[in-house]
C-alpha positions in Angstrom: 9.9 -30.6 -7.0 9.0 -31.2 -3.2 6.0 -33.7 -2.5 4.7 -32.2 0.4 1.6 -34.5 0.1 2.0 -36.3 3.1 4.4 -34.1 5.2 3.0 -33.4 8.7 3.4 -29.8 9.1 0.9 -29.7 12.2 3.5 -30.1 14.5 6.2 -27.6 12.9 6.1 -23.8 13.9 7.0 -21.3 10.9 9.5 -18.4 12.4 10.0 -15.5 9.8 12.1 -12.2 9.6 12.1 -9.8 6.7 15.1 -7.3 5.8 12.8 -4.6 3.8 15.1 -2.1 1.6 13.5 1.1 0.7 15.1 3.2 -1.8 14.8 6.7 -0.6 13.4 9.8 -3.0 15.9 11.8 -3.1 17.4 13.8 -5.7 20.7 12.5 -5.3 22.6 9.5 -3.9 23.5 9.4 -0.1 27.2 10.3 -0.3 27.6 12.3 -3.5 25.6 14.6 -5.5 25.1 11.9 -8.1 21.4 11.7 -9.5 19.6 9.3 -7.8 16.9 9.5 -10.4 15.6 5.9 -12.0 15.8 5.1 -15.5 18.6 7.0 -17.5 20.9 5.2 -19.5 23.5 2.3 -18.3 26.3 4.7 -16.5 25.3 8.0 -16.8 24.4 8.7 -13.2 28.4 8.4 -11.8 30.9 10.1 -10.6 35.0 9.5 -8.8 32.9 9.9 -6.1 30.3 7.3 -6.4 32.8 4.7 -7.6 35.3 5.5 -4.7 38.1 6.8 -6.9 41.7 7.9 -5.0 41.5 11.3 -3.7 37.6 11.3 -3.0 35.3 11.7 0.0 31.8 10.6 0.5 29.7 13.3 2.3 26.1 12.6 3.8 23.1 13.9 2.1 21.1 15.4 5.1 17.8 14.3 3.5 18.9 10.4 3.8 18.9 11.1 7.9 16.0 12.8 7.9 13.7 10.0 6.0 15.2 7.7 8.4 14.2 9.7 11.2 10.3 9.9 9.6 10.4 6.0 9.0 11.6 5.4 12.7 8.9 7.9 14.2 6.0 5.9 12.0 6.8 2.6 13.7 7.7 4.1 17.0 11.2 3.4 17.1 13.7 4.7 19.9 16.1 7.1 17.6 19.1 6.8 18.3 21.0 10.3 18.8 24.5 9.3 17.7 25.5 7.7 14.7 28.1 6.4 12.9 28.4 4.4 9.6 30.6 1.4 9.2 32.6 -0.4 5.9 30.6 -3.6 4.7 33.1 -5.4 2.7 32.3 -7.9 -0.3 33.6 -8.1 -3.8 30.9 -8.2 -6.4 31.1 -6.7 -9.9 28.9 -4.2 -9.6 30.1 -2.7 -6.3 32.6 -0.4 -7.3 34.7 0.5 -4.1 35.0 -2.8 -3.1 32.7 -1.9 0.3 29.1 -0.8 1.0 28.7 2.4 3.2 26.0 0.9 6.3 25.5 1.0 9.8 26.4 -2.2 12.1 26.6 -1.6 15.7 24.6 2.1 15.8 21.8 1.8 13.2 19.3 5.3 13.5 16.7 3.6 14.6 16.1 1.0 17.4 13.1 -1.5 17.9 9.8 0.0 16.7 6.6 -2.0 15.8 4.1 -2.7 13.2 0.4 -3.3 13.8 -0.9 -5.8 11.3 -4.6 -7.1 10.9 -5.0 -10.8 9.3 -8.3 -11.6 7.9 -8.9 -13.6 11.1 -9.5 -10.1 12.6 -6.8 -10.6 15.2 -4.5 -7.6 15.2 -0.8 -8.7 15.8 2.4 -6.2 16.3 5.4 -7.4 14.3 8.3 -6.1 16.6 11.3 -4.3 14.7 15.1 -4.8 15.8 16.6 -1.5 13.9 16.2 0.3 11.0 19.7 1.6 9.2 20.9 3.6 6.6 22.9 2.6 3.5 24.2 2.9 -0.2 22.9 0.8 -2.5 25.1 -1.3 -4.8 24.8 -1.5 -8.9 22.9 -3.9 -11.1 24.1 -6.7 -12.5 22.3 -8.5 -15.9 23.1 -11.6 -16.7 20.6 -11.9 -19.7 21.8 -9.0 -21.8 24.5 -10.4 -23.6 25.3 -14.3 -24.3 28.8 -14.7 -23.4 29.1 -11.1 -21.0 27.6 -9.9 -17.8 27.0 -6.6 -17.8 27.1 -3.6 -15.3 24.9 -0.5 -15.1 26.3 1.7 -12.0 23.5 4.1 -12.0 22.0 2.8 -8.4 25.5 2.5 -6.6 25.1 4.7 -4.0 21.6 5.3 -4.0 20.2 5.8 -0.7 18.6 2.8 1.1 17.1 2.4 4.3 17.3 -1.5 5.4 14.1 -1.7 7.5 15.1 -5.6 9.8 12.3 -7.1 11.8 12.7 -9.1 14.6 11.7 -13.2 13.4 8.6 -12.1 15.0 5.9 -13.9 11.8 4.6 -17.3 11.7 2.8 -17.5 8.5 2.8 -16.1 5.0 0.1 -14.2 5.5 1.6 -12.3 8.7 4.2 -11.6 6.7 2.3 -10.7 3.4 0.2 -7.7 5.7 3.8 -6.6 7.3 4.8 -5.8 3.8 1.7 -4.3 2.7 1.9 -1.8 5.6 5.7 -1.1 5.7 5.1 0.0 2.4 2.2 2.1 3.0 4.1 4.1 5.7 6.9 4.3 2.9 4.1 5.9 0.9 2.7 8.0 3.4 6.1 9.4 4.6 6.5 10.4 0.8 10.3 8.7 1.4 9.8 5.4 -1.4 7.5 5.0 -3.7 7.9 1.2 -2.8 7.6 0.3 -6.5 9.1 -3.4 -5.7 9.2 -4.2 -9.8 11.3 -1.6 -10.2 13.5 -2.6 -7.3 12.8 0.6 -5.3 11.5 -1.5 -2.5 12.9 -4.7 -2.2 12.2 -7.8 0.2 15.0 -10.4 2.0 13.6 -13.1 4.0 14.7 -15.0 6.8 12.6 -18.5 7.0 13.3 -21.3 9.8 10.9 -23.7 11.2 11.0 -25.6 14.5 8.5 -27.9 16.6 5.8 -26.2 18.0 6.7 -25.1 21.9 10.6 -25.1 21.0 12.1 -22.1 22.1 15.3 -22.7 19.9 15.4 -21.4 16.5 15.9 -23.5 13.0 18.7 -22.9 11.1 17.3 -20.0 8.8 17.4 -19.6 4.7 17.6 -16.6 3.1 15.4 -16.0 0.2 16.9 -13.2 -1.6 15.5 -10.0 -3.4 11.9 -10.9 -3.9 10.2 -8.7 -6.0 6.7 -8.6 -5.1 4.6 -9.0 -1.6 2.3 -12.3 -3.2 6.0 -13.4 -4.4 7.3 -13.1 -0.4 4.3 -15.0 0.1 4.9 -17.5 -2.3 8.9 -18.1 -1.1 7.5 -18.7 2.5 5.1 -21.0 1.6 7.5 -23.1 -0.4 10.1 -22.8 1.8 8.0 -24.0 5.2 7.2 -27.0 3.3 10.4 -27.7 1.3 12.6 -27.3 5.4 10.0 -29.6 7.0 9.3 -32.2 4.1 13.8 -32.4 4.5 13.2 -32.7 8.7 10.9 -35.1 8.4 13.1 -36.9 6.0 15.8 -37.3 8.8 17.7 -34.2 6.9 19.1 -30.8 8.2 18.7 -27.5 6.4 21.9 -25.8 5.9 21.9 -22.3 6.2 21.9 -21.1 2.6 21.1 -18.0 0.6 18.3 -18.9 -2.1 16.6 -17.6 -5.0 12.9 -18.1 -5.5 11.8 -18.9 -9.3 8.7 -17.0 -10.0 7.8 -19.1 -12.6 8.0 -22.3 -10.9 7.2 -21.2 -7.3 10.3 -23.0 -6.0 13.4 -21.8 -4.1 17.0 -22.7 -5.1 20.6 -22.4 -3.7 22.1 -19.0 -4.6 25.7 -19.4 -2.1 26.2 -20.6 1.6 24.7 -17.9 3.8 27.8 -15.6 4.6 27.7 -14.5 8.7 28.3 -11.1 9.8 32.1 -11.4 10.2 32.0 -12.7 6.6 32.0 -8.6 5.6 34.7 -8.0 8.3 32.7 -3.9 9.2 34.8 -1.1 10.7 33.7 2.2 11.2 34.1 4.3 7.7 37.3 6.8 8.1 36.2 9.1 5.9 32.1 9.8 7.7 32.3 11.2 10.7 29.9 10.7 13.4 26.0 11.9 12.9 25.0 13.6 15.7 21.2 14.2 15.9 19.4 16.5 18.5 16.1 15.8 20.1 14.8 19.0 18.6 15.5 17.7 15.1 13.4 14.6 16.1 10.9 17.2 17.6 10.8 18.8 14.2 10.5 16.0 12.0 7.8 14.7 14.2 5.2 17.6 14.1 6.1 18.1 10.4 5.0 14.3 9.4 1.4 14.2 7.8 -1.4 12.3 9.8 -0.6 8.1 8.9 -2.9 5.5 8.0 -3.5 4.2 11.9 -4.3 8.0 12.5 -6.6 8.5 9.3 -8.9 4.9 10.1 -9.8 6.3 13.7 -10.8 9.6 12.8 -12.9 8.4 9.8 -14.0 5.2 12.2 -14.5 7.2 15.8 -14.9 11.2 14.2 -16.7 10.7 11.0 -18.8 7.9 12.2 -17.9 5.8 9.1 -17.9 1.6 8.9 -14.6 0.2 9.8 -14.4 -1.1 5.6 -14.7 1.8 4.1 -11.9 3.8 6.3 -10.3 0.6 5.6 -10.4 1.2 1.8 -10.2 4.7 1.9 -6.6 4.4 4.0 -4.7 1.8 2.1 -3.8 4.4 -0.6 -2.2 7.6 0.2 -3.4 9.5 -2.7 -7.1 8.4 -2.3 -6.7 9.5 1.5 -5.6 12.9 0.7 -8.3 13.2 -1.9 -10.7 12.5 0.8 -9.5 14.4 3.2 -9.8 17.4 1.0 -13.4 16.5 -0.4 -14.6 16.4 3.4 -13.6 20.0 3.6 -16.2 20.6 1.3 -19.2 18.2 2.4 -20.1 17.3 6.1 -21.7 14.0 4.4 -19.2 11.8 5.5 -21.1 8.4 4.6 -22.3 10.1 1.3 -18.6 10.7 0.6 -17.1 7.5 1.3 -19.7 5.7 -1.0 -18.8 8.1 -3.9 -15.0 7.7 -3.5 -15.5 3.5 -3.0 -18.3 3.7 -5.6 -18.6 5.5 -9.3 -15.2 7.4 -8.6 -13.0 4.0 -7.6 -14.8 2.5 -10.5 -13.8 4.9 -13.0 -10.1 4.8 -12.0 -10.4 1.1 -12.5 -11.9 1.3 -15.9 -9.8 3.6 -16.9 -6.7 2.4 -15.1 -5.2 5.5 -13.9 -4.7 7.1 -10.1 -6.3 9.4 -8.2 -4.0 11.9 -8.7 -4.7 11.9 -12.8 -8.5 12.1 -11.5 -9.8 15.0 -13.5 -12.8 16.0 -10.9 -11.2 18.4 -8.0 -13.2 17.0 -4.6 -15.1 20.2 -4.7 -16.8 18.6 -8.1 -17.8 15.5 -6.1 -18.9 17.4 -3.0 -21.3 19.2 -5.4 -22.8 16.1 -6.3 -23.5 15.2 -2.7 -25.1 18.5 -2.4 -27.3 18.1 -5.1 -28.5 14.4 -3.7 -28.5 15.4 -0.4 -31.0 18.3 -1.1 -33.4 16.3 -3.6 -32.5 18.3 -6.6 -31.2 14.7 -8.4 -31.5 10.8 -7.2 -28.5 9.0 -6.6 -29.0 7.2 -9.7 -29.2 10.0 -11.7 -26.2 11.7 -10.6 -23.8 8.3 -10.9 -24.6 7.6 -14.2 -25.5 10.2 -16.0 -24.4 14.0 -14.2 -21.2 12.1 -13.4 -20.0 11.1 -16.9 -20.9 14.2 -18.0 -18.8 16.5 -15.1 -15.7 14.3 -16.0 -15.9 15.3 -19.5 -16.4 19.0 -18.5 -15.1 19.7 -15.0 -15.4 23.1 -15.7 -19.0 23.1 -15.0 -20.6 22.5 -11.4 -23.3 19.4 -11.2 -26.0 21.6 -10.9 -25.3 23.1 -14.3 -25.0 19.6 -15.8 -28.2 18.8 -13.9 -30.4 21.8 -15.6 -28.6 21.6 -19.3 -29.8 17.9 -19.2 -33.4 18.2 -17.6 -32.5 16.5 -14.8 -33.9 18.5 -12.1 -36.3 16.2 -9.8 -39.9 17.5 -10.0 -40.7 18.9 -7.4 -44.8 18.6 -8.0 -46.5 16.3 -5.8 -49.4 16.1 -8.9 -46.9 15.2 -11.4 -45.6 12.3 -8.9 -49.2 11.1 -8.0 -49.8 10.9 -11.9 -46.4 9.0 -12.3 -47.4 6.5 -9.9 -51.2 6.3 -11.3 -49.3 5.1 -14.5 -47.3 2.8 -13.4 -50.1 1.1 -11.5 -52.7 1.1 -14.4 -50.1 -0.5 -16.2 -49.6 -3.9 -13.3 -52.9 -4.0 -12.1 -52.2 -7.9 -11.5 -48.7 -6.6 -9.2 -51.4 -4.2 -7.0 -53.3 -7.4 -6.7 -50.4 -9.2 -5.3 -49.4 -6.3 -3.4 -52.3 -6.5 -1.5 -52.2 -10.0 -0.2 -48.9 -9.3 0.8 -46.1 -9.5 -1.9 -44.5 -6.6 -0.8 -41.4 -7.3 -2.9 -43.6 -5.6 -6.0 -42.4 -2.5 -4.7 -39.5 -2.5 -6.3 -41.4 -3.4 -9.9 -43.2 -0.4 -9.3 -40.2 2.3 -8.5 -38.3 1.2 -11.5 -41.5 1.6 -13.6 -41.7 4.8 -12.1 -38.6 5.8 -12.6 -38.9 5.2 -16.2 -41.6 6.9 -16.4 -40.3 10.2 -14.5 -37.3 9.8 -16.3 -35.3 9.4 -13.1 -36.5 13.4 -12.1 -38.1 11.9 -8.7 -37.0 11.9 -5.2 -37.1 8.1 -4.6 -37.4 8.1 -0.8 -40.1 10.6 -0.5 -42.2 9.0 -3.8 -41.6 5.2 -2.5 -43.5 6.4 0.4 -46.1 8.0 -1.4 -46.5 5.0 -3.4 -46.9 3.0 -0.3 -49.5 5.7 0.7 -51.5 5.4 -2.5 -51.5 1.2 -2.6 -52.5 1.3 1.2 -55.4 3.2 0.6 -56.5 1.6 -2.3 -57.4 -2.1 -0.6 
């Protein structure tokens, strides 16, 4: 273990890049018509094609381009009309043909950004060198079996887009949000469902330091397949200690690949860092070139749905709404769409942004499913609002008790819920001024300290009225008659 207790890390700069791979949604892989579906048995999902077998061809799967068209249009990359795809070579078990289709010198997408907001407040862009399209290898498990490794094929060839940013982070947490929003856009885009424990989304990263004011880069580690964002986190953190605490010590950091150990938050040597010439690429004989035409781009572009950036300033600037709640509204795709629909139905924007954040979020939690297993269609919820808004029900009444109820029949509309159950607010000014006559009779000493000023008995008094009422009161307009009744009573 590292003691980092008296390193001096003011004076060190960290420098990070991150090599994303997203696993595209397709049906099937990116050069055969292979499944590219997760979770069948060990070598079932192969083919001569997809292990490279004498006498085959690879042919493109059109929908790989077109994700990687989306992906570059979301971080407003230059695409990049003309494209070819180039051998990788290495030899590891589970890479059947010896070589991994990719891109080298004409990836589909070129520079791009990402905007990123740190809890300081600051907004930073985390610039993007390319993005390119790949096959994915197989899977190698090491812990199966005690004497053999063994080899499931099933993801070779699986579509991948390798998503490279430019060493453009200097802290954890920089590249902690880069993550989080790379694979929001993934979601978004409906491209990867960036599940990183399932290896769908995976995470490389690129760590250096250097002094503070150097220009030069550190010779960089590479943290390999990371399977979580905190767990990125974690690698950097370790690893910006770990290369400084060996600086300090009058060491040099050779450029290794590493493996992070979840367990005990500490990187380790994996192999020496193989360079680019190390895979010896050459274009692939067998792909010809992809030519792409600005009206495809064109296409793609108007048929992409609105993105997160896009949804926080209309709620923000349109709907009026705080900068939080688009916030929390936008960092889930599903709970975006379910909003956008609900606001078809009500022009209560506030009202529905406290509902979704509110007794909706909270049931999801409780009950630990998503949005889109959400039994209520938004039109239910908009009812609600309705019924709040026009002073049939409180606000109280419909969260707790109309709500619970409409989940357990959403057949019904919250009005109907609101009648079966008595729930209807009372109208009657009488039957309010005798509610309020109650609850005063019953804390003469509170009206006493009312009226030398201990307004804070107000709220004594509502929730004794609402007992009382039975929650069928308009709290607004009877906490104002109360107000009326104790003013005139001094």
């Amino acid at each position: 273990m590292t003691n980092t207790t008296l390193i001096n890390t003011d004076k060190y700069e960290l420098v990070v890049g991150l090599e994303v791979h997203a696993q595209l949604s397709t049906e099937s892989k990116a050069f055969s018509s292979d499944s590219a579906a997760f979770g069948s048995g060990p070598n079932t999902h192969i083919s001569p094609i997809s292990l490279g077998h004498p006498g085959t061809l690879p042919r493109l799967n059109s929908k790989v381009v077109e994700y990687a068209i989306k992906m570059g249009l979301a971080v407003e990359s230059r695409i990049n009309l003309n494209n070819h795809f180039a051998r990788k070579n290495y030899f590891y078990a589970d890479l059947p043909k010896g070589y991994q289709i990719s891109q080298d010198t004409e990836p589909v997408c070129i520079g791009g950004k990402v905007e990123v907001k740190l809890k300081s407040g600051e907004i930073k862009d985390i610039a993007i060198h390319h993005i390119h399209m790949e096959e994915d290898a197989g899977k190698s498990m090491h812990d199966q079996h005690d004497t053999e490794s063994l080899i499931d094929l099933n993801r070779a060839g699986v579509p991948l887009l390798e998503i490279v940013s430019e060493p453009d982070m200097h802290s954890a947490e920089e590249a902690y949000q880069y993550l989080t929003e790379i694979r929001r856009l993934l979601r978004y885009l409906d491209i990867c469902d960036g599940n990183m424990e399932e290896g769908s989304m995976r995470c490389d990263a690129n760590i250096s330091v250097r002094l503070k004011g150097s220009e030069k880069l550190g010779n960089r580690c590479e943290v390999k397949n990371l399977n979580s964002i905190r767990n990125v986190q974690r690698a950097i953190e370790h690893e910006f200690l770990r290369q400084v605490s060996v600086i300090e010590a009058g060491g040099t950091i050779d450029q290794n690949t590493l493996n992070f150990d979840a367990d005990t938050g500490e990187t380790s040597v994996l192999r020496s860092k193989e360079m680019a010439n190390d895979y010896r690429y050459f274009p692939d004989p067998d792909l010809p070139p992809v030519i792409i035409s600005e009206e495809q781009v064109q296409n793609i572009r108007k048929a992409m749905p609105a993105l997160p950036k896009e949804l926080y300033h209309k709620y923000t600037s349109q709907l009026g709404l705080p900068a939080y709640d688009a916030s929390v509204i936008t960092a889930d795709k599903e709970m975006a769409m379910y909003f956008e629909e609900l606001i078809n139905h009500t022009s209560h924007y506030k009202a529905a942004s406290n509902w979704m954040m509110g007794p909706v979020k909270s049931y999801l939690n409780d009950n630990g499913i998503s949005i889109s297993a959400f039994a209520l269609k938004p039109a239910r919820i908009a009812d609600i609002i309705g019924l709040v808004e026009s002073g049939k029900v409180s606000n109280s009444v419909a969260a707790q008790k109309i709500f619970p109820e409409l989940i357990k029949s959403p057949a019904k509309t919250a009005r109907q819920i609101a009648e079966e159950q008595n729930l209807v607010i009372d109208q009657s000014s009488s039957d309010v001024a005798s509610f309020i006559k109650q609850a005063l009779d019953k804390h003469p000493d509170k009206v006493i300290e009312y009226h030398k000023g201990k307004k804070g008995v107000l709220g004594l008094f509502m929730g004794e009225i609402m007992k009382i009422s039975k929650g069928k009161i308009d709290p607004k307009k009877t906490n104002q008659l109360l107000i009326e009744v104790l003013e005139s009573s001094k």
